[in-house]
C-alpha positions in Angstrom: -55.6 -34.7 118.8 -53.1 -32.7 116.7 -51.6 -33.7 113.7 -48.5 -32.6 112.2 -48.1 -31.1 108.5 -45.8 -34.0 107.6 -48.5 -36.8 109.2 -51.4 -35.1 107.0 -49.4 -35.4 103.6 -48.4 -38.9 104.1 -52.0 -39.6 105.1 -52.9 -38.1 101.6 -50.0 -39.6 99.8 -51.3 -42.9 101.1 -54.2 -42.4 99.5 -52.9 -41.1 96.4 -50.4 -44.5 96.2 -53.6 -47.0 96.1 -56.0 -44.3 93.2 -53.2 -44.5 91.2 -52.3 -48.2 91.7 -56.3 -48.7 91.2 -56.0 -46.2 88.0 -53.3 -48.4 86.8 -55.2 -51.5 86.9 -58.7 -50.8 85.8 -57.9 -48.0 83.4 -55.3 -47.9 80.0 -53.8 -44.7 82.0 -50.3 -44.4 80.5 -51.1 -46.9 77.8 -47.9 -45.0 75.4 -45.2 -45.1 78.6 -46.0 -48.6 79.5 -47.5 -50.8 76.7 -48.1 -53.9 77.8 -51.4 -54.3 80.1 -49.6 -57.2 81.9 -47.1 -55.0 83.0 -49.3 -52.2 84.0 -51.7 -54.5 86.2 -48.2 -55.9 87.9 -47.3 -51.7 88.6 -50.6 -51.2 89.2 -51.0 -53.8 91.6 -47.4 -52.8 93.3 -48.6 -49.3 93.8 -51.7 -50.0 95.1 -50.2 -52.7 97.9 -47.7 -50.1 98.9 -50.5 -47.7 99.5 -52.5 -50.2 101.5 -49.3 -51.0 103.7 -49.1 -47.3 104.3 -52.5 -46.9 105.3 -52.4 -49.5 107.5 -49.0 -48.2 109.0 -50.2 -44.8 109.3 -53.1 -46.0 111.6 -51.8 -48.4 113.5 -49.4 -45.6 114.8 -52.2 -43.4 115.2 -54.0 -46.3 117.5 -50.6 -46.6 119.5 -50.6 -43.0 120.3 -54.4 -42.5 121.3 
């Protein structure tokens, strides 16, 4: 099975969405751009989501192609 340049980075991207949503929630990353922690855990958590749905989209595709 071959994958295409574009496939691999949003693969990695995916990834990259839900350790920075993750970062955002657990860690005071970017405490001086956004100060309050309520907010950060509501980016956080929107980030993260996002990355999950493109995880999951990315592999259900590749279960429809195999």
């Amino acid at each position: 099975m071959s994958f295409k340049p574009v496939q691999i980075f949003g693969f990695i991207m995916s990834f990259a969405y839900v350790f920075f949503g993750l970062l955002f929630l657990m860690t005071p990353f970017a405490d001086t751009i956004i100060a309050d922690p309520q907010y950060r855990k509501i980016f956080g958590g929107a980030i993260a989501g996002y990355g999950l749905f493109r995880v999951a989209f990315f592999l259900r595709k590749l279960r429809e192609k195999s």
